[in-house]
C-alpha positions in Angstrom: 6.0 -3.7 6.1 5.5 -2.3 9.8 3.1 -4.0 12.1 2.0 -4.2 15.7 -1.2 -3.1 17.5 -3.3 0.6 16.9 -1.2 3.3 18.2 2.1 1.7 18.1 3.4 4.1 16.3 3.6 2.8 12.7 2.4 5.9 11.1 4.2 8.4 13.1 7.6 6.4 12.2 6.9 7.0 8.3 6.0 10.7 8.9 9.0 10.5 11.3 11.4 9.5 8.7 9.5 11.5 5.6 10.5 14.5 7.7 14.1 13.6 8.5 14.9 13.0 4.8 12.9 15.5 3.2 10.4 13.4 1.5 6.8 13.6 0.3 4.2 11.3 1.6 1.5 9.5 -1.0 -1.0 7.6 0.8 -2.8 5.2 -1.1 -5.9 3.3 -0.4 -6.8 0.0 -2.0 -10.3 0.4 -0.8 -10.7 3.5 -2.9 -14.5 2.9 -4.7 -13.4 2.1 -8.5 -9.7 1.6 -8.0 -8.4 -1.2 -10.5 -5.3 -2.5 -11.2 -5.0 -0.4 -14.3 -5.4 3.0 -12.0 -3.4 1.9 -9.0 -0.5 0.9 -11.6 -0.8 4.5 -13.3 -1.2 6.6 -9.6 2.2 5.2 -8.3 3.9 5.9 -11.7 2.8 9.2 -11.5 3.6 9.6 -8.2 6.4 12.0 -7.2 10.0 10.8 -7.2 11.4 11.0 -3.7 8.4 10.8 -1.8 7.2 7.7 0.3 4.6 5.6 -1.1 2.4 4.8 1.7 -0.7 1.6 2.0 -1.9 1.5 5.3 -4.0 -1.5 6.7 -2.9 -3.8 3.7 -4.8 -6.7 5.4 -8.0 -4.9 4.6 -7.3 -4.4 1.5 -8.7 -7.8 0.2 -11.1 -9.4 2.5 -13.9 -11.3 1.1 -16.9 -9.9 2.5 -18.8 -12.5 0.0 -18.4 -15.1 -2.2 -16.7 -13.6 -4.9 -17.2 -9.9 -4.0 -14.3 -8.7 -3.0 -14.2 -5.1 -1.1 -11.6 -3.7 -3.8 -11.5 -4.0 -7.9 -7.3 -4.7 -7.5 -7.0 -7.6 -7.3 -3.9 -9.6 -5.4 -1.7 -10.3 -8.6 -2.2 -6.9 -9.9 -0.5 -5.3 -6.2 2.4 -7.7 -6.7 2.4 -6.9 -10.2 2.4 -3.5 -9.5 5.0 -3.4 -6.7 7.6 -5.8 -8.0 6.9 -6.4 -11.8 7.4 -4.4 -14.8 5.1 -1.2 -13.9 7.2 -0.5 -10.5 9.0 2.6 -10.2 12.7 4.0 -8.9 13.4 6.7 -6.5 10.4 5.4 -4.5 10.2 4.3 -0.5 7.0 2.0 0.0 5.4 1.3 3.1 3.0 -0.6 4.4 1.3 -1.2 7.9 -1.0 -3.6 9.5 -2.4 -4.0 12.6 -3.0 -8.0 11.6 -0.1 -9.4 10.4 -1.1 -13.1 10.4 -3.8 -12.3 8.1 -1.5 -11.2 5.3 -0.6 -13.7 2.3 3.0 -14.5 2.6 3.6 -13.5 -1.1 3.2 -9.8 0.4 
């Protein structure tokens, strides 16, 4: 997890160190518009070995922006779920940046 403030350069490290090691870059939105647990759990297992896995602005990822409408269909468990539990893959750097640290759940 990098953060700090825009332009810090969290971003350009990840390209920075793709680049050094030879490594693919897969950047992955959570705010994509029908994105469910199910299909985020299938994109990283189908994503290339060796590459960096990359979420950018995880604390936007799941703000309310009403009761009970939330701005993405993955929900909190499923992302753990995903990243840690059974469905998680090998040979696979993740990353992810925020510019809001405090706002992220400490599970993360």
């Amino acid at each position: 997890l990098l953060h700090g403030p825009p332009g810090s350069g969290k971003s350009s490290f990840i390209t920075s160190l793709a680049g050094y090691f030879d490594l693919n870059i897969c950047v992955m939105s959570l705010n994509d518009a029908g994105l469910s647990d199910d299909r985020l759990a299938q994109a990283l297992s189908v994503a290339p070995q060796q590459s960096i896995i990359l979420i950018e602005d995880i604390d936007a990822a799941f703000n309310e922006r009403s009761a009970g409408d939330y701005s993405t269909g993955v929900t909190f468990s499923g992302l753990l779920n995903t990243l840690d539990g059974v469905s998680s893959s090998e040979e696979r750097l993740l990353f992810m940046t925020t510019n809001h640290i405090e706002r992220l759940d400490r599970a993360l």
